[in-house]
C-alpha positions, 0 to 999 in steps of 0.5 A: 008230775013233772021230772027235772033231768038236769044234773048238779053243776059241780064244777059251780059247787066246788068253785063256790067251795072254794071262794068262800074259805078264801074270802073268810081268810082274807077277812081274817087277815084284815082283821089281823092286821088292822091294829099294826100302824102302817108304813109311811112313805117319806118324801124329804124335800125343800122349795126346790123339789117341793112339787116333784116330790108332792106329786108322786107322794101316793105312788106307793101307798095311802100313808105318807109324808112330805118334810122339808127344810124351808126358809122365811118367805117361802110359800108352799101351796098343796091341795089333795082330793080324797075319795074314801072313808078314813083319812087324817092329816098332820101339819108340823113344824114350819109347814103348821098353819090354822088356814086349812082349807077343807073343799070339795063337791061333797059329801065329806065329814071332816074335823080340824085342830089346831094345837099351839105349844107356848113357852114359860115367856109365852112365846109360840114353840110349835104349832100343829094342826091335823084334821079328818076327812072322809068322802070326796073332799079337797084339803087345801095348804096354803103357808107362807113360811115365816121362820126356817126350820123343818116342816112336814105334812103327813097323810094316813089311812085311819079306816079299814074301808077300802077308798074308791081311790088313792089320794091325789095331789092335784096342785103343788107349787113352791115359791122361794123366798125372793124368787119373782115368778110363780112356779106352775102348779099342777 
């Protein structure tokens, strides 16, 4: 017969007691907190400070928004990359556009609407337009402003699955009206 001598690892044990509590509880918690609408960041800008502000808009979380006032012949370009699961984005105001793009190496899921608001003389009030995107995809803006007025362009996390990584800008640029040169992008 054989004999085994060895004695029981405690301290494995009571480290493993442990964990287990602690990551119950923090399942819990998510849980808890998965229906409260998180805390946007927003970013106020114009043409002028369009690209700073777009390029450290997810320094502080994964909701976010960038609104602005522009002027007719502004051109505003913005291209995000996502890598995660849950994600919608909103276009408002003078920013709204039906040419989004949605690129990207793949693989993505995505959705894109588009809502246009008419008054009784059936003149455009407001257009929206918001999609989804989950996976590793690119959600490129690319608007030239035809009005003046306020525009903005929001980012949610809308799923309780972590991303691989935080959305990033990975090109912003702003061209005021009248100007001839192009700002660089990113």
């Amino acid at each position: 017969m054989l004999n085994d001598s060895t004695k029981p690892n405690w301290i494995a044990r009571i480290a493993l007691l442990a964990i287990v509590p602690a990551a119950v509880g923090g399942w819990l918690l998510n849980e808890a907190n998965h229906d409260k609408e998180p805390v946007a960041v927003v970013v106020s800008t114009g043409c002028d400070g369009f690209k700073a502000d777009a390029l450290k808009l997810f320094d502080n979380g994964e909701t976010v928004a960038l609104s602005g006032a522009f002027a007719p012949g502004d051109r505003v370009r913005l291209a995000i990359d996502f890598k995660g699961l849950g994600y919608s984005w909103d276009l408002t105001g003078v920013l709204a556009t039906k040419n989004v793009k949605l690129t990207g190496p793949g693989p993505y899921n995505s959705n894109k609407y588009t809502s246009v608001t008419r008054d009784k003389s059936d003149v455009i009030t407001s257009i929206t337009s918001r999609g989804e995107i989950s996976g590793f995809g690119t959600v490129e803006v690319d608007v030239d402003v035809r009005k003046a007025g306020d525009g903005a362009i929001t980012i949610k996390k809308t799923g309780i699955v972590p991303s691989l990584a935080a959305p990033k800008v990975t090109s912003a640029s702003c061209i005021a009206s009248g100007e001839k040169s192009i700002r660089p992008t990113v």
